[in-house]
Backbone as a printed PyTorch tensor [residue, N CA C, xyz], in Angstrom:
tensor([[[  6.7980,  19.3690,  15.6850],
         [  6.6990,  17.9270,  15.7880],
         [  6.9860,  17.5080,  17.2270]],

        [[  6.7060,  16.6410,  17.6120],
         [  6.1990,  16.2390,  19.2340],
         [  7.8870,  15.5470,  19.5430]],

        [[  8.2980,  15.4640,  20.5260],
         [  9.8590,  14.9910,  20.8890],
         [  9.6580,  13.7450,  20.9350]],

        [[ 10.4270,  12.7070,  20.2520],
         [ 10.3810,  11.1150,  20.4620],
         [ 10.8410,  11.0420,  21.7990]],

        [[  9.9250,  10.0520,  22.5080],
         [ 10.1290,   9.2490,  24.5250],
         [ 11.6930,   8.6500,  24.2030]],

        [[ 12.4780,   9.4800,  24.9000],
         [ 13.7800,   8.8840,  25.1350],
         [ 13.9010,   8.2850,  26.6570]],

        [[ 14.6010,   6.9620,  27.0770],
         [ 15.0110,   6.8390,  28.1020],
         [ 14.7780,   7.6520,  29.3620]],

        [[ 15.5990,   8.8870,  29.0740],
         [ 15.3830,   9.9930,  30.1640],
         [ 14.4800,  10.9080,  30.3890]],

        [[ 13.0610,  10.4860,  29.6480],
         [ 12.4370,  11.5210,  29.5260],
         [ 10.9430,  10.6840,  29.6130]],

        [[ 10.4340,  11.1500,  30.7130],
         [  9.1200,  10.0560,  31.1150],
         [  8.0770,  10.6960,  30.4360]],

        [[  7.0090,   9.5550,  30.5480],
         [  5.8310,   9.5640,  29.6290],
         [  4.8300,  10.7340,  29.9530]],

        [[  5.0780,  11.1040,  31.4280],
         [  4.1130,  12.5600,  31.8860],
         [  4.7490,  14.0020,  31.5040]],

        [[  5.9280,  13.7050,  30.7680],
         [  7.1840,  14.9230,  30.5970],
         [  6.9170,  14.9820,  29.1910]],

        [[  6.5310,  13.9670,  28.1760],
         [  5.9890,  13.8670,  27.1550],
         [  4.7540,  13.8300,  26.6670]],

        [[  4.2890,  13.8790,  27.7200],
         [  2.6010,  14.3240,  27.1200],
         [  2.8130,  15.7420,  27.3040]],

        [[  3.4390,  16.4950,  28.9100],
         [  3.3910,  18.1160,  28.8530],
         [  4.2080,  18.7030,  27.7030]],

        [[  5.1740,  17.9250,  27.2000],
         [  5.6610,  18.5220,  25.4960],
         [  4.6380,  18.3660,  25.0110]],

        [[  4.0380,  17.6090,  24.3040],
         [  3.4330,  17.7300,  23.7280],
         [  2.2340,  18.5250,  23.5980]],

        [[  1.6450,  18.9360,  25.0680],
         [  0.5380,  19.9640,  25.3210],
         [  1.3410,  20.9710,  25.1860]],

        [[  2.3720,  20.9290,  25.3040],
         [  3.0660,  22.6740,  25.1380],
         [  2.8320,  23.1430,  23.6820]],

        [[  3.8030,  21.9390,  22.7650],
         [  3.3430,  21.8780,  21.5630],
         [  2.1420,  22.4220,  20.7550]],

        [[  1.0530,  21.8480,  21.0700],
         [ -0.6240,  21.8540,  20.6680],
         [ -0.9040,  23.6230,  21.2600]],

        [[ -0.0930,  24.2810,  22.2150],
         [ -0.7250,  25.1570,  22.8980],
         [  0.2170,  26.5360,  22.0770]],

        [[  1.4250,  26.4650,  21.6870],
         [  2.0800,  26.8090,  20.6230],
         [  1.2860,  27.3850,  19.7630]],

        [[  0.7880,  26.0680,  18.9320],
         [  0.2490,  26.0680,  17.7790],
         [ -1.0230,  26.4420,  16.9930]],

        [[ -1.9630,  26.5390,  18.8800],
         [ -3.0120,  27.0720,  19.0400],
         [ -3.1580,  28.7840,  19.2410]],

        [[ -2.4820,  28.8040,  19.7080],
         [ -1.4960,  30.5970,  20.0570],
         [ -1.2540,  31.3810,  18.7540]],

        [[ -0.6080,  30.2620,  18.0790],
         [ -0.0070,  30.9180,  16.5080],
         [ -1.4060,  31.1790,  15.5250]],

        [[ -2.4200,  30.6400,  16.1640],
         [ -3.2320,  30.8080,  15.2810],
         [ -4.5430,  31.0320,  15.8380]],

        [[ -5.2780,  32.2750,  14.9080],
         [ -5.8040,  33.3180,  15.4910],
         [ -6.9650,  32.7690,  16.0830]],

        [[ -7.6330,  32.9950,  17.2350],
         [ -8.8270,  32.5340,  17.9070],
         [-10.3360,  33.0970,  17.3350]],

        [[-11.0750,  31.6810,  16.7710],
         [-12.1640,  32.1910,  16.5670],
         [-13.5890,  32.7780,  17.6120]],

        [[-13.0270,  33.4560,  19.0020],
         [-13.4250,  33.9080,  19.3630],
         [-13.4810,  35.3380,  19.2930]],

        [[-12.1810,  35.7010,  19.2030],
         [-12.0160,  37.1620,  19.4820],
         [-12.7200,  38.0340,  18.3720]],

        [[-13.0300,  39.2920,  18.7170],
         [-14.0770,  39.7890,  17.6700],
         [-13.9860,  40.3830,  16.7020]],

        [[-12.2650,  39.8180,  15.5850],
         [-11.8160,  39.9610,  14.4420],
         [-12.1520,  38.7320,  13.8540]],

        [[-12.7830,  37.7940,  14.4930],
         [-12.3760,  36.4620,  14.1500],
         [-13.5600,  36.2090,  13.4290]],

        [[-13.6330,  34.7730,  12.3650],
         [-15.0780,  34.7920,  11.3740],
         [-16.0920,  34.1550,  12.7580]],

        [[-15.8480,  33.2420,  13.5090],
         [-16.8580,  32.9690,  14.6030],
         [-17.5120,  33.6360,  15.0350]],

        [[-16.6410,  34.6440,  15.4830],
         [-17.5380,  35.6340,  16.3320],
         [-18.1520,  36.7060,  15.3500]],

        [[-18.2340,  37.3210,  13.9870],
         [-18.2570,  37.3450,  13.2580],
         [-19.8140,  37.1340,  12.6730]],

        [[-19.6780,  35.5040,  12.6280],
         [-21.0980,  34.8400,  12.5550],
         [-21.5920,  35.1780,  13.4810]],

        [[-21.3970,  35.1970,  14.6950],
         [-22.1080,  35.2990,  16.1430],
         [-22.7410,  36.5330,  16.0710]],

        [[-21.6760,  37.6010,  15.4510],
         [-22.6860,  39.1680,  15.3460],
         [-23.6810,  39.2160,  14.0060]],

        [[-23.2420,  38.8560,  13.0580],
         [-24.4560,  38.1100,  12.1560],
         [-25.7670,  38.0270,  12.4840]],

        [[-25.6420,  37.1160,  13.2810],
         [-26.5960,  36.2900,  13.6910],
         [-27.8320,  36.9710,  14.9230]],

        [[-26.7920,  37.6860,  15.2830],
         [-27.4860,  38.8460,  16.2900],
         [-28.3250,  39.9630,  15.5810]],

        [[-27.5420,  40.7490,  15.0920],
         [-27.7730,  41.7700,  14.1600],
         [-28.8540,  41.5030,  13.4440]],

        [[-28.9630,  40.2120,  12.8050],
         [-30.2390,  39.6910,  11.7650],
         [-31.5210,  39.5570,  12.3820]],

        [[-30.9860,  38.9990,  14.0570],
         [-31.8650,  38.7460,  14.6140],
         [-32.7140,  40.0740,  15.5850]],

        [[-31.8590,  40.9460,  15.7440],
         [-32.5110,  42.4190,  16.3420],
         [-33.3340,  42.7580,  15.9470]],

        [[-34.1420,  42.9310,  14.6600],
         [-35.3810,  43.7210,  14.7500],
         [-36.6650,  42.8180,  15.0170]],

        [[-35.8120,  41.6130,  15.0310],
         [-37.7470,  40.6580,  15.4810],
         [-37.7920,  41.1280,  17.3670]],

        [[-36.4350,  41.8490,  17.7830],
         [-36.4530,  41.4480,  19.3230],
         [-37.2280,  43.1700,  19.3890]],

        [[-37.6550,  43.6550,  18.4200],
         [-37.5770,  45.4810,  18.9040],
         [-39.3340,  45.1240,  19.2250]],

        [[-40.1590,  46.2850,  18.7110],
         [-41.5430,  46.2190,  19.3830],
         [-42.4050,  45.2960,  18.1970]],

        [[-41.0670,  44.7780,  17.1610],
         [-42.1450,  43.5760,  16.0760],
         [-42.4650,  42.4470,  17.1980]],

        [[-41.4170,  41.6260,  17.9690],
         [-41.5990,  40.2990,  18.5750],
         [-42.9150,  41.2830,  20.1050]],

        [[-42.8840,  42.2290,  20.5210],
         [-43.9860,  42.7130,  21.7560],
         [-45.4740,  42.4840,  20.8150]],

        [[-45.5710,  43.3740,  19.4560],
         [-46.5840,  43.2640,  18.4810],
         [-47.0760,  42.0330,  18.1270]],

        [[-46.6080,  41.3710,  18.2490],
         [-47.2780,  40.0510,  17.7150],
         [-47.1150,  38.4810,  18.6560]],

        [[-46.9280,  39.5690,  20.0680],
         [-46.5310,  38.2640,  20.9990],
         [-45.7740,  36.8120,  21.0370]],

        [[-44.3450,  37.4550,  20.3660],
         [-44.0170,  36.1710,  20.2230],
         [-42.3120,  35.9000,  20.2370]],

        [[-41.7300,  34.8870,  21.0840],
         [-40.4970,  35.2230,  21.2730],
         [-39.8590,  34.4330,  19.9240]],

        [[-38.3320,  34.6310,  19.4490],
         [-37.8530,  34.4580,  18.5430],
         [-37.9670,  33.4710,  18.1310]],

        [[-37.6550,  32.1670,  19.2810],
         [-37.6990,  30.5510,  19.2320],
         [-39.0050,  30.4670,  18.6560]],

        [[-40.2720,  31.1130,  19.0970],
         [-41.3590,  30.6350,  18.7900],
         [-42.0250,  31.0280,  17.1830]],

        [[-41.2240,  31.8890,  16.4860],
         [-41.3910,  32.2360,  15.4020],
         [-40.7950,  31.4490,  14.2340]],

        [[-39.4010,  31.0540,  14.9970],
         [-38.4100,  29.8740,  13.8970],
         [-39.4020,  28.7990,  13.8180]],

        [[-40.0360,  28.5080,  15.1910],
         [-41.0700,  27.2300,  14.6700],
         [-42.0970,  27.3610,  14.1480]],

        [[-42.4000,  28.6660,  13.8150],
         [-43.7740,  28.9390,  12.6350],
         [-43.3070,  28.9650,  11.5260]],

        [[-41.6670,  29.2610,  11.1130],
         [-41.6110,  29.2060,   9.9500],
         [-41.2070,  27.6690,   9.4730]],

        [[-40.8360,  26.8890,   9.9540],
         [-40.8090,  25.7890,   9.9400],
         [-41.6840,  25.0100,   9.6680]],

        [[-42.8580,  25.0670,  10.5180],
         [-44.2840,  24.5370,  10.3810],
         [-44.7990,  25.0990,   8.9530]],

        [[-44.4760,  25.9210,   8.9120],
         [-45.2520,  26.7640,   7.4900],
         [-44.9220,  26.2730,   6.0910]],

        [[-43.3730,  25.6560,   6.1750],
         [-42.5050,  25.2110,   5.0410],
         [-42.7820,  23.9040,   5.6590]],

        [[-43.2980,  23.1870,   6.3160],
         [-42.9850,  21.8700,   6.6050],
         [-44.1310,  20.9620,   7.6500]],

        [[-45.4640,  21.4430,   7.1430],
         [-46.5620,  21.3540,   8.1410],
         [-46.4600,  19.7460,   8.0720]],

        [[-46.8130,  18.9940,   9.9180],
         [-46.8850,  18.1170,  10.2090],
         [-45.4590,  17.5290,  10.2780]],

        [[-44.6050,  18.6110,  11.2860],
         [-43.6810,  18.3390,  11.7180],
         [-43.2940,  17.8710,  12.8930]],

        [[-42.2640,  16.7200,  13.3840],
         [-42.4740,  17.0670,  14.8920],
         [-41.2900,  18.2990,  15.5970]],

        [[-41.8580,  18.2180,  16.7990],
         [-40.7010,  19.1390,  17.4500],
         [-39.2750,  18.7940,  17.1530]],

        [[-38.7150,  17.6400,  17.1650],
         [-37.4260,  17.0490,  16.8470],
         [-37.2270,  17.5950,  15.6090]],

        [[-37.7040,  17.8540,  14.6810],
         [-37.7060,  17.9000,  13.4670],
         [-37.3020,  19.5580,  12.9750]],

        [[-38.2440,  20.3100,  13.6430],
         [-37.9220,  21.8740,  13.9620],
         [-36.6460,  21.6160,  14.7690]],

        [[-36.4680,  21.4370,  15.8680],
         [-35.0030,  21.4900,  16.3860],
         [-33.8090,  21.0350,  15.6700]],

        [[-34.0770,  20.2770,  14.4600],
         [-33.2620,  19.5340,  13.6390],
         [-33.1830,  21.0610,  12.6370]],

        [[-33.9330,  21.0890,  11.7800],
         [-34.0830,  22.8200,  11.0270],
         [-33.3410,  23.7940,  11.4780]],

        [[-33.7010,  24.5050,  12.9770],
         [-33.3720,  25.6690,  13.5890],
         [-31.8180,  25.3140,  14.0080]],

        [[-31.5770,  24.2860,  14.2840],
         [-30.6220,  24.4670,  15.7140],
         [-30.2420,  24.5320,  16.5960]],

        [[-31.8940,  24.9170,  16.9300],
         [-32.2720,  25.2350,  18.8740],
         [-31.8190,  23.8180,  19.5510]],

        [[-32.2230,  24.2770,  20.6010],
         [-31.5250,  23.0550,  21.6850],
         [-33.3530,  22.3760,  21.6740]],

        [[-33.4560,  21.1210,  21.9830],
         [-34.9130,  20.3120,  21.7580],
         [-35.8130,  21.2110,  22.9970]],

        [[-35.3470,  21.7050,  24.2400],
         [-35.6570,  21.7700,  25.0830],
         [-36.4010,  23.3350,  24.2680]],

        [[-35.5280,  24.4920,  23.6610],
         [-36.0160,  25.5410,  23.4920],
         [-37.3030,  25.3700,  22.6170]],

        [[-36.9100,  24.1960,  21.7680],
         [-38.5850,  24.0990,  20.8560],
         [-39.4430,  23.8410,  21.4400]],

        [[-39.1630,  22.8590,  22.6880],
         [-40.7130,  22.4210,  23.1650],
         [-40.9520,  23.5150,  24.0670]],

        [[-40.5870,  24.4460,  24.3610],
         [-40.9000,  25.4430,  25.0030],
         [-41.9120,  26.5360,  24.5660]],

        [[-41.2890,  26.8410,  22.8760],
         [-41.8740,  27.5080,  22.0970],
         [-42.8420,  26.3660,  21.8270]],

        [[-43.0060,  25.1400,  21.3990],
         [-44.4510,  24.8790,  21.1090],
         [-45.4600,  24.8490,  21.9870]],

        [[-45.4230,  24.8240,  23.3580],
         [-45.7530,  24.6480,  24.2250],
         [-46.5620,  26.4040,  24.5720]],

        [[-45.8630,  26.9120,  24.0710],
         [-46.7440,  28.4080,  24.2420],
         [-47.3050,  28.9100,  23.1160]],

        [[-46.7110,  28.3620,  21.7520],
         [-47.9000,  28.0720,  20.1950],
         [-48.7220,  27.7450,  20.5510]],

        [[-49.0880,  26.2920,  21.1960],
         [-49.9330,  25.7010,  21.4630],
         [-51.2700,  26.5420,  22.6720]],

        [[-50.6620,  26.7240,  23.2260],
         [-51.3870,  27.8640,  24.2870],
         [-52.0280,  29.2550,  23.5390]],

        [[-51.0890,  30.1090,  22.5220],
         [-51.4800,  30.4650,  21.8960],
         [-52.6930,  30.3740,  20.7850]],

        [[-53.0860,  29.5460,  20.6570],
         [-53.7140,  28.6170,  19.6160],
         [-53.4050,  28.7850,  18.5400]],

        [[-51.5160,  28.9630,  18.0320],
         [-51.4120,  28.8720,  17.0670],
         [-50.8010,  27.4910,  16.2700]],

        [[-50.7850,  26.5780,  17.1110],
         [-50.8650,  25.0890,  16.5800],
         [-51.3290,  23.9810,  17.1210]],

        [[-51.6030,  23.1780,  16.4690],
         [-52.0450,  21.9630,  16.6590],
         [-51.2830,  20.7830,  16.2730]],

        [[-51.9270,  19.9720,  17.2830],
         [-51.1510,  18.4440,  17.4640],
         [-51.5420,  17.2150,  17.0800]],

        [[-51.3500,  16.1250,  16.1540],
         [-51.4990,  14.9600,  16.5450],
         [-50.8060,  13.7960,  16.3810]],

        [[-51.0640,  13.1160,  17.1210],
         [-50.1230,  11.6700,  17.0750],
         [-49.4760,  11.6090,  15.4700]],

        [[-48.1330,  11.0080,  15.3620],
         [-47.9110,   9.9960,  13.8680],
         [-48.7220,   8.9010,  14.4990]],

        [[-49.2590,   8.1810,  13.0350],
         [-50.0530,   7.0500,  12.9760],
         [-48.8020,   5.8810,  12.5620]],

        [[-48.1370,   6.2950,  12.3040],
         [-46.0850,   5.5030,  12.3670],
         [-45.7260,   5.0050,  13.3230]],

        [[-45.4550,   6.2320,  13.9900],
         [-44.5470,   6.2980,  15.4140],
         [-46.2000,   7.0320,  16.7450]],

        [[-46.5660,   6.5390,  17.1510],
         [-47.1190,   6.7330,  18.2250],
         [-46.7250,   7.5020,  19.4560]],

        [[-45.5120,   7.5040,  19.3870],
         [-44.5470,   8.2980,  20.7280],
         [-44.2760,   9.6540,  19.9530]],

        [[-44.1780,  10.1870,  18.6440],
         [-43.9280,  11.0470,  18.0510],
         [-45.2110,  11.8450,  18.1570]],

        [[-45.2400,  13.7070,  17.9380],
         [-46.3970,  14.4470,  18.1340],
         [-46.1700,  15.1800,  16.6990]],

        [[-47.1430,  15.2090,  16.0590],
         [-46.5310,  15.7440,  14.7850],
         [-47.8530,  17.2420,  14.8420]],

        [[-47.1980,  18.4400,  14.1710],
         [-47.2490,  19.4250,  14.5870],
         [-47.7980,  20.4840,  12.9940]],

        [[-48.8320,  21.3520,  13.3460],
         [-49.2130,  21.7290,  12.1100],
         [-49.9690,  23.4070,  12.3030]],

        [[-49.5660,  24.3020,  11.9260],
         [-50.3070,  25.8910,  12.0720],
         [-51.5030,  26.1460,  12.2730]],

        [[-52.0440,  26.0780,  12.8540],
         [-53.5750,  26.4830,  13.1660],
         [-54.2690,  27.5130,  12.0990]],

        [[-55.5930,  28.0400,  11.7770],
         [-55.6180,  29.2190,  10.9900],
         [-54.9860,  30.0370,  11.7860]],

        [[-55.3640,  30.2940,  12.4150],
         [-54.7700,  31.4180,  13.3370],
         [-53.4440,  31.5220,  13.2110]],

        [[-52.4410,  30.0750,  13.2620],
         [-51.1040,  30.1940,  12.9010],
         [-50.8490,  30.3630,  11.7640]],

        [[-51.6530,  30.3490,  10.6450],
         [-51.0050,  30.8800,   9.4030],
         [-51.3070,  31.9540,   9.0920]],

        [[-52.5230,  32.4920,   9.4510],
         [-52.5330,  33.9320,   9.6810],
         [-51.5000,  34.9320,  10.2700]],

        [[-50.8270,  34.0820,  11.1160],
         [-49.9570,  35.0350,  11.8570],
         [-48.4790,  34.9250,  10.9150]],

        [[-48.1580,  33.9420,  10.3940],
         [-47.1920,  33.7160,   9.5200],
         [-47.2140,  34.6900,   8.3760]],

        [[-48.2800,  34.4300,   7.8110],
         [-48.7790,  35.3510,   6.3420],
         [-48.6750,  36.8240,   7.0930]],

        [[-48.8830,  37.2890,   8.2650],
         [-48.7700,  39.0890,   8.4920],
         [-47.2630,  38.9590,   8.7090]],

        [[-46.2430,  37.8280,   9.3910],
         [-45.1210,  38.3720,   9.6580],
         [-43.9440,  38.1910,   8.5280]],

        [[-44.6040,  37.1950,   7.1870],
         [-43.3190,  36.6640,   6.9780],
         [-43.0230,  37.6950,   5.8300]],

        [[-43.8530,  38.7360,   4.8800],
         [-43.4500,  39.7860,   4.0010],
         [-41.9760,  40.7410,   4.9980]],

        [[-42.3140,  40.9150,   5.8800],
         [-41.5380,  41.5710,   6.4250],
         [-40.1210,  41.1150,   6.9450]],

        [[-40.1140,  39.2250,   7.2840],
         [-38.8920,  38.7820,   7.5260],
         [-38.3050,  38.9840,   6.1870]],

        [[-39.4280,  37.8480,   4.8740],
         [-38.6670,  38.0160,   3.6170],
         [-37.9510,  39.6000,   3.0800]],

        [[-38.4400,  40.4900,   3.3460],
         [-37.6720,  41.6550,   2.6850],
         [-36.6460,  42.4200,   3.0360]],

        [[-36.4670,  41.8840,   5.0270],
         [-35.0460,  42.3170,   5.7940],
         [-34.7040,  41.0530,   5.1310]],

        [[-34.8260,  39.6930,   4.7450],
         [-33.5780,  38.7410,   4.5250],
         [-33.0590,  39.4220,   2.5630]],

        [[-34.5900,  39.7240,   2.2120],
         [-33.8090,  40.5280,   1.0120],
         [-32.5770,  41.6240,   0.4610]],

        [[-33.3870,  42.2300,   1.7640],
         [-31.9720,  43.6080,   2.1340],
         [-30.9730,  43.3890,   1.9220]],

        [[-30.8500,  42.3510,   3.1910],
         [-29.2650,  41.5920,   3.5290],
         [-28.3380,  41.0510,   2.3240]],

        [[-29.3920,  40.2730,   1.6470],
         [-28.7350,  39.2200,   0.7130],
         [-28.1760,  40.1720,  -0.3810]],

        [[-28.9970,  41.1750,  -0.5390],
         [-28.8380,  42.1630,  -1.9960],
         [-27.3780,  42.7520,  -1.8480]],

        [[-26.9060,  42.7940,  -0.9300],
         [-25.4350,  43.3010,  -0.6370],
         [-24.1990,  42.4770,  -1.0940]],

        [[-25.1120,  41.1000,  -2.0020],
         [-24.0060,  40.4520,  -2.3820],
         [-24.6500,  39.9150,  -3.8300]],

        [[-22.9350,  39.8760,  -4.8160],
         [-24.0070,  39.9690,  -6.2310],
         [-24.5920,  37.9730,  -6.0680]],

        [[-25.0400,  37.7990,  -6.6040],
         [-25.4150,  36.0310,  -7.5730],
         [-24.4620,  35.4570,  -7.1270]],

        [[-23.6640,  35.2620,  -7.1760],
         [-22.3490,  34.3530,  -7.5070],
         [-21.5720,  34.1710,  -5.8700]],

        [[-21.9080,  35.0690,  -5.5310],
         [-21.3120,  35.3330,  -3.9770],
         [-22.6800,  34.6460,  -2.9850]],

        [[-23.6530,  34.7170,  -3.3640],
         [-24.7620,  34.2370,  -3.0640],
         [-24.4530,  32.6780,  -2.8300]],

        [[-24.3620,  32.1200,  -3.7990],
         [-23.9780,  30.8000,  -4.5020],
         [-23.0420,  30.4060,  -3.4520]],

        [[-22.0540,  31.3150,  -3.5970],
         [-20.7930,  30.9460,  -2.8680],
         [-21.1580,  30.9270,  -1.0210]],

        [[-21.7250,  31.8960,  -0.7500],
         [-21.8760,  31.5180,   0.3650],
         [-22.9170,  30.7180,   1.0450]],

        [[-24.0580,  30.1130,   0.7830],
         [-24.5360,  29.3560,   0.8710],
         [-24.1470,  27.9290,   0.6540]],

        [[-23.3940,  27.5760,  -0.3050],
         [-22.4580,  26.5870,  -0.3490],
         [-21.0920,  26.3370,   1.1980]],

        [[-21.1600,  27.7160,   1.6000],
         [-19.9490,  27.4620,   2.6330],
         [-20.9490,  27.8170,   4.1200]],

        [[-22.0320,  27.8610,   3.7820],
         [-23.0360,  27.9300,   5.3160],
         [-23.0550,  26.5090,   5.6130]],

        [[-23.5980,  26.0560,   4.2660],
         [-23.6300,  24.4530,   4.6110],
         [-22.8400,  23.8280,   4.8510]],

        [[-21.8290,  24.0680,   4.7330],
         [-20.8010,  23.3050,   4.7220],
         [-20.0540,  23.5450,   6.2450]],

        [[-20.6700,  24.5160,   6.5810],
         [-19.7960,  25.2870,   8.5540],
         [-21.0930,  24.4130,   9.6050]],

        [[-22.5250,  24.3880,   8.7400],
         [-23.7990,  23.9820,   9.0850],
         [-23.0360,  22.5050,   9.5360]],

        [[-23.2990,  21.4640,   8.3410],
         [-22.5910,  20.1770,   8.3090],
         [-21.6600,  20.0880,   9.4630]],

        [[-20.4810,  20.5390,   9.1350],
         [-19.5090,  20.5950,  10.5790],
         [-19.7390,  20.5210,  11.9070]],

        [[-20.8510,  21.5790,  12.4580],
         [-21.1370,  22.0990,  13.4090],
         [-22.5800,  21.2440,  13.6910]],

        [[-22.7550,  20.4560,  13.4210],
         [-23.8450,  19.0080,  13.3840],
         [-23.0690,  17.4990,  13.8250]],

        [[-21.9410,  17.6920,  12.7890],
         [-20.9470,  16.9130,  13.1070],
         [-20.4810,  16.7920,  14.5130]],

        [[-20.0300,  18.2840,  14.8780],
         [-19.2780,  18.1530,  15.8510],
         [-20.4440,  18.1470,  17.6540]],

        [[-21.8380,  18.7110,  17.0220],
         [-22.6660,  18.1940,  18.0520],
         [-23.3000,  16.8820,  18.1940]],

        [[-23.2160,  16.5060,  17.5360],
         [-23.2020,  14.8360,  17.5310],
         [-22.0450,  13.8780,  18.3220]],

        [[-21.0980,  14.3570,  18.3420],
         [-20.1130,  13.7100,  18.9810],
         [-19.9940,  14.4280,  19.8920]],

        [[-20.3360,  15.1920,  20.5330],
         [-20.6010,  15.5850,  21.7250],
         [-21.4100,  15.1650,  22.6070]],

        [[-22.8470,  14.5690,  22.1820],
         [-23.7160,  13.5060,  22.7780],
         [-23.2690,  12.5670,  22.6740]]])
């Protein structure tokens, strides 16, 4: 508990208690960085899941990771805009328009205005882009099968309930950061 401002004890002497305090308490408790920790944890997760699109699958089919999250996106969600995929993925807005920007070059999507919003580009798979979806996605679906099979139903349940819920948070807390 933080020391009540006595007389003799000034307000810059009581804020450094109190950062001592907070720094204590932060100490006592384990950092979700270090690489026992569930953060980092997720972070290797997330890597690991993501390694075999980086091996000679992403050289084979010309296409970097960012630019694949937005095919699957488009695929589940045709006539999307970029905001919208960056809203989905996670990516930073800048990494989507990057990846659409070389879809597009690719000719694996196409663009056109909302008839709504006019300033908005709404975004949709080309054949060619669903062609390329339909050869890659048997193969994402059956590494995400792999993965998942390592946990029975119920744990399934359970953790998807607590993705969303770290998801939520971590939306939260980038929001108040802008």
């Amino acid at each position: 508990m933080n020391k009540p401002i006595s007389k003799t004890t000034t307000v810059s002497t009581a804020i450094r208690a109190m950062g001592d305090e907070d720094a204590k308490r932060d100490r006592a408790r384990p950092s979700v960085l270090m690489p026992d920790m569930v953060g980092f944890r997720l972070l290797k997760l997330s890597n690991l899941i993501s390694r075999p699109f980086f091996s000679d699958f992403a050289r084979q089919h010309e296409l970097s990771l960012n630019e694949w999250r937005a095919i699957v996106v488009l695929a589940g969600q045709p006539g999307s805009a970029a905001q919208d995929i960056a809203a989905a993925t996670g990516l930073h807005p800048m990494n989507v328009s990057r990846a659409v920007i070389n879809l597009r070059k690719a000719g694996l999507v196409e663009e056109a205005r909302d008839p709504e919003n006019h300033r908005r580009v709404l975004l949709w798979l080309t054949r060619t882009g669903k062609h390329k979806f339909d050869e890659i996605s048997p193969r994402a679906e059956g590494d995400a099968r792999r993965l998942i099979n390592a946990l029975t139903e119920e744990e399934v349940a359970v953790f998807s309930t607590l993705v969303d819920k770290l998801i939520a948070r971590a939306e939260e807390m980038a929001a108040q950061e802008q």
